[in-house]
C-alpha positions in Angstrom: 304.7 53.0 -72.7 306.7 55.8 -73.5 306.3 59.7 -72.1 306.8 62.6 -74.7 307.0 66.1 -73.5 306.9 68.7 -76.3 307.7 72.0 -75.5 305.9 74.6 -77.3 305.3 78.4 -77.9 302.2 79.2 -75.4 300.6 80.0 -79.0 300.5 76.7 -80.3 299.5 75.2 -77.7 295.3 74.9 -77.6 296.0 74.0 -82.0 298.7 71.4 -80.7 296.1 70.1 -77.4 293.0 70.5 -80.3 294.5 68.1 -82.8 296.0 65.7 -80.4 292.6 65.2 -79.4 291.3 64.6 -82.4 293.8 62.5 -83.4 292.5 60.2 -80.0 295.2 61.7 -77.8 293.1 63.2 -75.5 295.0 63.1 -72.1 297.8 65.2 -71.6 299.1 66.9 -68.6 299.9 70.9 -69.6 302.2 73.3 -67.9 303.7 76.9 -68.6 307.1 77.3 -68.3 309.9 79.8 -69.1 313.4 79.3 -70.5 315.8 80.0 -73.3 317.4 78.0 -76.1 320.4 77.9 -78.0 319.6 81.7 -79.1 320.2 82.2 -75.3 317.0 84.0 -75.1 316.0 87.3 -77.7 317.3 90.6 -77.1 315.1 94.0 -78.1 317.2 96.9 -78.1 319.1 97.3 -75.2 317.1 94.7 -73.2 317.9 91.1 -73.1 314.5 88.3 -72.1 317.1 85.2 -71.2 313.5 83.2 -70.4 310.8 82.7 -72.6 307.4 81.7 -71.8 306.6 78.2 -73.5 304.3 75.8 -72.8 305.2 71.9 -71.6 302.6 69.1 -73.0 303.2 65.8 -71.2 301.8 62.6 -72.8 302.1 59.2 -71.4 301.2 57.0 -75.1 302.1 53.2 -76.0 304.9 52.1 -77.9 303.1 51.7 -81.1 301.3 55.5 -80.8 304.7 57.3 -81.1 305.0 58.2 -84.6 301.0 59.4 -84.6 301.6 62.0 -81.8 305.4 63.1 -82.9 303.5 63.5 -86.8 300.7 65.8 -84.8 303.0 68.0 -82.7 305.4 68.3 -85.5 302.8 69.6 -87.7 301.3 71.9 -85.7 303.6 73.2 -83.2 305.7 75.1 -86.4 304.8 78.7 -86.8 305.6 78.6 -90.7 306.0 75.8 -93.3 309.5 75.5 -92.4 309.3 76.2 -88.6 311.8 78.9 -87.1 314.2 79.3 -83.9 312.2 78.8 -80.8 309.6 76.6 -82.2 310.3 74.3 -79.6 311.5 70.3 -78.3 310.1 67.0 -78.2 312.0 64.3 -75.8 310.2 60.8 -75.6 311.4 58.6 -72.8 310.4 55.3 -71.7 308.5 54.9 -69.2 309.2 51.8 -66.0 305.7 52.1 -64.3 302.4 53.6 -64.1 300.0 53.6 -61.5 296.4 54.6 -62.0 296.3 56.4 -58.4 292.8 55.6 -57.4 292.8 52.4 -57.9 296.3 51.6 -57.1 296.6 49.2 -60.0 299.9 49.3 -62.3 299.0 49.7 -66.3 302.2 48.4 -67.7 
């Protein structure tokens, strides 16, 4: 199994959640964060916002589902054809373990 987090602008994220679903992905663990990229954050006049609100989508997927949910978030996280600074990340990572909590019963 492998975990990707893809982090988002807050206003992708119910189109990004909506066609992961329908795409079969349907659990995901969602959290809003804050923080800045290479841009070091966006200055409006005199004022400089070093953190920006985005939105973290965690997804614990098999091996073999990878490409499928990367192809979703990739198209629908961009906010034009050709996407644009601050569109956001996507880091997948293996995952060891997992542990169905209730149950106590490893899935791996």
């Amino acid at each position: 199994m492998i975990m990707i987090k893809a982090i988002v602008r807050p206003d992708k994220k119910e189109v990004v959640l909506n066609e992961l679903s329908q795409a079969g992905f349907h659990a995901a663990t969602v959290i809003d964060v804050v923080g800045r990229g290479k841009q070091k954050g966006i200055t409006f006049g005199d004022v400089l916002y070093d953190e920006i609100p985005k939105s973290l989508i965690m997804l614990a997927v098999n091996d073999g589902d990878k490409e499928n949910v990367l192809e979703v978030i990739l198209q629908h996280a961009k906010t034009s054809e050709s996407g644009a600074f601050g569109d956001g990340k996507i880091i997948v990572s293996p995952i060891d373990e997992v542990y169905t909590v209730s149950s106590g019963v490893a899935e791996l």
